[in-house]
C-alpha positions in Angstrom: 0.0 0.0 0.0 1.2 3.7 -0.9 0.1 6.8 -0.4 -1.1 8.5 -3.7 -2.0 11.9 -2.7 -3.0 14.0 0.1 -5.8 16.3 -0.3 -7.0 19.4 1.9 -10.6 20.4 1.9 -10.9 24.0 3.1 -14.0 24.3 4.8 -16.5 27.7 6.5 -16.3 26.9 10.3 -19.0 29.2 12.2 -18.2 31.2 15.6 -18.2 28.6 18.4 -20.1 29.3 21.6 -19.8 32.9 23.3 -17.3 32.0 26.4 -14.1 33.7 28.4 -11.0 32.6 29.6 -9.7 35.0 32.5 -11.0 38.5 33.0 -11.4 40.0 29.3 -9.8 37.2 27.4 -11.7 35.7 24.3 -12.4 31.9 24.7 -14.8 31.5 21.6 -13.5 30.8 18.2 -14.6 33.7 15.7 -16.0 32.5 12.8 -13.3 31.1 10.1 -12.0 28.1 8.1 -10.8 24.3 9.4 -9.5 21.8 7.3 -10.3 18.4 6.3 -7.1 16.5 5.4 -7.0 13.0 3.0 -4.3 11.1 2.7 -5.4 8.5 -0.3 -3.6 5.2 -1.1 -3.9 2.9 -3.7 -5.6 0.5 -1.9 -8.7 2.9 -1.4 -8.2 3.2 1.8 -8.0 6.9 3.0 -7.0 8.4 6.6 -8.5 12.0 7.8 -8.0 14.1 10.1 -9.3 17.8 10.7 -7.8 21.1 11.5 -8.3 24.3 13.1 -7.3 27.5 11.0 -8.2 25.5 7.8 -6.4 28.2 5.2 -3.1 27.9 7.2 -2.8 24.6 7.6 -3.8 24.1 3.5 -1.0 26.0 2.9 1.5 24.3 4.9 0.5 20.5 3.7 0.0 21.4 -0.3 3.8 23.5 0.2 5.8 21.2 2.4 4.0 18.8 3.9 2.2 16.7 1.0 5.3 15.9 -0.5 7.0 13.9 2.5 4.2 11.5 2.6 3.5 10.5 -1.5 4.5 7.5 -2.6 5.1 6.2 0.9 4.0 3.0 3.1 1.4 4.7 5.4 2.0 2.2 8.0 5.5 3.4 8.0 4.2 5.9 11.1 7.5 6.0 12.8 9.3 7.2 9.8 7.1 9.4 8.6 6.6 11.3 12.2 10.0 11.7 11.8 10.2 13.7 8.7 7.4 16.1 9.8 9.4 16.6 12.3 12.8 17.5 10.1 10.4 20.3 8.3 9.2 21.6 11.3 13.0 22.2 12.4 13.2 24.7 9.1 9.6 25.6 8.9 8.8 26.4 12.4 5.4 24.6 11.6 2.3 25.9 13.5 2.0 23.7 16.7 -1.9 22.6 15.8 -0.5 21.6 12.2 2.5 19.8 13.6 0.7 16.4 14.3 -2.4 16.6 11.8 -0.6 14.4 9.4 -0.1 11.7 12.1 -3.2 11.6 13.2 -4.5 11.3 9.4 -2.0 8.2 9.2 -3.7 6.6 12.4 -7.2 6.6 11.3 -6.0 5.0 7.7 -4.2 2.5 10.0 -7.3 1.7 12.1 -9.4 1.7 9.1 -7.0 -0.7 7.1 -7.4 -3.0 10.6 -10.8 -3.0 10.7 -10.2 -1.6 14.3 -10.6 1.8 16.6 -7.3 3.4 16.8 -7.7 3.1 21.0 -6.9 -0.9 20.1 -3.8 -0.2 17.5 -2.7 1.7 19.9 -2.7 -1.1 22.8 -6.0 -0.5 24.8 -6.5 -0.1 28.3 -9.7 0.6 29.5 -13.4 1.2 27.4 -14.7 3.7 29.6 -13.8 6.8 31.6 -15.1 9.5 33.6 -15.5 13.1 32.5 -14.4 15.9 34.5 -16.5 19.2 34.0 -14.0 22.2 32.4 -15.7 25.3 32.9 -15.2 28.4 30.7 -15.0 31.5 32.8 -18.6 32.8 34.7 -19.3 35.9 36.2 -19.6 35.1 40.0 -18.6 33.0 42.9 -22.3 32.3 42.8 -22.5 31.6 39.2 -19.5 29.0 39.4 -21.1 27.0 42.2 -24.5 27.6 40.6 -22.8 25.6 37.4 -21.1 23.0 39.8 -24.6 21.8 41.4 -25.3 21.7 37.7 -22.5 19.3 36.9 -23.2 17.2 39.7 -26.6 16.7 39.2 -25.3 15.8 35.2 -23.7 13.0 36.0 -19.8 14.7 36.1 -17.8 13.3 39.3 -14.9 16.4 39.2 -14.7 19.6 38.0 -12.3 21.5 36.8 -12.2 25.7 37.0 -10.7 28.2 34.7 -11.4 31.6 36.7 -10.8 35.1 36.2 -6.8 35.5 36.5 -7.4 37.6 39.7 -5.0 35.2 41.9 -6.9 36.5 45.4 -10.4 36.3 43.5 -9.3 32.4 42.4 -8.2 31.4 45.6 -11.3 32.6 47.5 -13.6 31.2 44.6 -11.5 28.0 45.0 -11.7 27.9 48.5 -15.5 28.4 48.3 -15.8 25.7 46.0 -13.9 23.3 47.8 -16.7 24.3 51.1 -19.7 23.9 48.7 -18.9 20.3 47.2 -17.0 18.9 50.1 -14.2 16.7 50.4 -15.5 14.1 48.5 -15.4 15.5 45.1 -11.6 16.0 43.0 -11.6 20.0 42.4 -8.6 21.0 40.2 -7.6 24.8 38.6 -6.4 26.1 35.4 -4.3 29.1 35.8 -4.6 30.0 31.8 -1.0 31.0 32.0 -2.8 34.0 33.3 0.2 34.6 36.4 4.0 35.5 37.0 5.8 33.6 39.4 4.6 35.9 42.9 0.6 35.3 42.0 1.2 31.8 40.9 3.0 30.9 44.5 0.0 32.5 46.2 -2.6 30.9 44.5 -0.6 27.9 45.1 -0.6 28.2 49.0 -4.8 28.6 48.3 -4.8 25.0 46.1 -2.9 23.1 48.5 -4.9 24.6 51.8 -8.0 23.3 50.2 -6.8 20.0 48.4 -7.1 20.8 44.4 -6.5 17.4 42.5 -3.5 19.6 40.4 -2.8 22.9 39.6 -2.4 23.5 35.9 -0.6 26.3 33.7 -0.2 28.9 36.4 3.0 30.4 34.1 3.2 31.0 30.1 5.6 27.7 29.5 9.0 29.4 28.7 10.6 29.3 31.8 11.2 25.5 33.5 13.5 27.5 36.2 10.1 29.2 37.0 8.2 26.1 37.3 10.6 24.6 39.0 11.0 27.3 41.6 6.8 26.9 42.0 7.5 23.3 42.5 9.5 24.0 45.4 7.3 26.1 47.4 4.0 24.8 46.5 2.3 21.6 48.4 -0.5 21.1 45.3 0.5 18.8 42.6 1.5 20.5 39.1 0.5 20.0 35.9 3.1 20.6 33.3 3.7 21.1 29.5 0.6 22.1 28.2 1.1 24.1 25.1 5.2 23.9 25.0 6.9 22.7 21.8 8.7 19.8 21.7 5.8 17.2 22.2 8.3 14.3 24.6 11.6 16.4 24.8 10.7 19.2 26.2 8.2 17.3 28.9 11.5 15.4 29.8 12.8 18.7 31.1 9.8 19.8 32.7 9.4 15.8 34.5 13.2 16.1 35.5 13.6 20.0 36.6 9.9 20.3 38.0 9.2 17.3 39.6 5.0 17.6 38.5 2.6 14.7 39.3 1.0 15.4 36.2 1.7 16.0 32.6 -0.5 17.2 29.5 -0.2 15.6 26.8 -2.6 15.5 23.6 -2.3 15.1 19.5 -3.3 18.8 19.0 -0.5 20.1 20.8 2.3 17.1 20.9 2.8 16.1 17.0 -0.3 13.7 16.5 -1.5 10.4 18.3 2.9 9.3 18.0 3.7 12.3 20.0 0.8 12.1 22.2 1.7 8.4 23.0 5.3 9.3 23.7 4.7 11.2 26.2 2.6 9.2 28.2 5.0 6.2 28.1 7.6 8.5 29.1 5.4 10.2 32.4 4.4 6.3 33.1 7.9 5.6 33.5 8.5 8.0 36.1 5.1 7.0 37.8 3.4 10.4 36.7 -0.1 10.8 35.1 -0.5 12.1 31.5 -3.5 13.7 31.2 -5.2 13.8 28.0 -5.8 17.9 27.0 -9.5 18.5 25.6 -12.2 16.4 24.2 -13.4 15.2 20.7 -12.9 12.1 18.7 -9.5 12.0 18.6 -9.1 12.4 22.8 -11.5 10.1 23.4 -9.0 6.9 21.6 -6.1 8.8 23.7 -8.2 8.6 26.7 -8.8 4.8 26.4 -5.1 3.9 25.6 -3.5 5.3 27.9 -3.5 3.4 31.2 -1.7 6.9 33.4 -4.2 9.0 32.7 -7.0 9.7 35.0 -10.6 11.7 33.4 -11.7 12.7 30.0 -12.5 16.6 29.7 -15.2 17.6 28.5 -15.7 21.4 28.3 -18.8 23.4 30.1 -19.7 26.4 27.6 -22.5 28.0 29.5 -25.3 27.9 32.1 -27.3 26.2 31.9 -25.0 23.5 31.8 -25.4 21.0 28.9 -23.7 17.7 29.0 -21.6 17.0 26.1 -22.8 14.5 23.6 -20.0 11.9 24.6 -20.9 12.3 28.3 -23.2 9.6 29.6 -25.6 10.0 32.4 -23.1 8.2 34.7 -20.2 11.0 33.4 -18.5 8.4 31.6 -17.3 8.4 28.2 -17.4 5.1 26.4 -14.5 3.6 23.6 -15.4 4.5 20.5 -16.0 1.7 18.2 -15.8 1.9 14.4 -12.7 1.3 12.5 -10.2 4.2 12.9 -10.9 7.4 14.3 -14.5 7.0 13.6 -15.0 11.0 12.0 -17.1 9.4 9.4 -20.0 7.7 11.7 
């Protein structure tokens, strides 16, 4: 089997849902373009994948990327993961484009199978819980108003991303944690919304009222800033979020920080390869690799990947809805058509 051509459909994407992150940030996606990449063979199977910022990441597979992968053995993964990665050293590649390729190649692979990518990729479990994600609300009220909400959905932890205010977090996280009780996991997202001083106080806040983890405090530049957070903080980190370098550079943050957890994710890592990588190399340091955001693709990382602990599934507004994937017991089941599954 070789790969005959790979094809980019440019399509409209509308505005997603009105949200925040932090006090006068933009969540929401304005409307725009994504893309729907095909990599054809001449066996008739094909492998898709789809992208945010469709226009940019046409341009960059029809100029550099498409040419890499015709005439070659798409089960060759390995290999080819590797000379994405070759361009990106010149090209600076777009860290949402950096893996769309791979991820392509793992839904041909699944499809050629006749199995979900979750099973080529091992398997581990075929279910997981959800933790709620909230966007930013307006109130300490609003927030537990939503987390009732989430608990009466089905969802057994919830996650907040608040206003960036780090004496408004900690007493919204502190009122949370006296709301739900001990019972439930609570854990923060920070945004990168912080320098060092705020993060270390909010820090204190997490650990006085026992957060799960404590997430992106800090843009991810600095590992001697992390680290120096690592040191004075009780809560449990977790690292390497949106930083380049997909298993290298989490290797620096697992050996300078010392984190619990890790992110990891094929948006942000260099595709399902990348995304794997990383949590092999947290589980052989005994640290979690938490899969970052939901959709199809998450969902097969989720049930592959035995150190990881909830699927996350984002909470747009309030009313709360329950994501599609979300049962009634906040569990998300394994996906089970061939490949990815984008088709069904």
């Amino acid at each position: 089997m070789r790969i005959n051509d790979v094809k980019t459909d440019v399509v409209e994407a509308p505005a997603g849902p009105s949200y925040r992150w932090r006090k006068g940030i933009p969540g929401s996606s304005p409307a725009g373009t994504r893309a729907v990449i095909r990599v054809i063979t001449d066996a008739g199977v094909e492998g898709v994948a789809h992208a945010r910022r469709g226009s940019i990441v046409a341009e960059v597979v029809a100029r550099r990327l498409r040419d890499e992968l015709v005439g070659q053995d798409p089960l060759q993964r390995e290999y080819l993961w590797h000379r994405i990665w070759e361009v990106d050293r010149i090209e600076e590649l777009p860290i949402y484009a950096l893996g769309v390729l791979d991820v392509a190649l793992w839904d041909l692979a699944g499809k050629a199978a006749g199995v979900p990518v979750h099973q080529l990729l091992g398997g581990f479990r075929t279910s997981i819980p959800a933790y709620a994600s909230t966007v930013t609300f307006e109130s300490v009220q609003e927030y537990l108003d939503v987390a009732d909400q989430c608990l009466t959905l089905g969802y057994p932890a919830i996650k907040l991303h608040a206003w960036g205010d780090a004496r408004d977090d900690a007493r919204l996280c502190a009122a949370l944690r006296a709301h739900v009780g001990d019972d439930i996991p609570l854990m923060y997202d920070g945004s990168a919304g912080f320098d060092l001083p705020d993060a270390l106080y909010l820090g204190h806040a997490l650990a006085d009222a026992g957060y799960l983890w404590y997430e992106e405090p800090m843009r991810e530049f600095s590992i001697t800033a992390y680290r120096i957070l690592s040191e004075k903080v009780r809560v449990p980190l977790l690292v390497a979020e949106t930083s380049d370098g997909a298993h290298m550079n989490t290797a620096d943050f697992i050996t300078e920080v010392s984190p619990a957890f890790v992110r990891t994710s094929a948006a942000f890592k260099g595709g399902i390869t990348g995304a794997m990588r990383i949590a092999h190399l947290a589980d052989a340091f005994r640290i979690r690799a938490e899969v970052h955001g939901g959709g199809a693709v998450n969902r097969h990382l989720c049930m592959a990947i035995a150190n990881t602990t909830y699927y996350e599934s984002l909470i747009y507004s309030n009313p709360v809805q329950r994501e599609a994937a979300v049962g009634p017991d906040g569990h998300v089941q394994a996906p089970t058509e061939p490949g990815i599954g984008y088709e069904s």
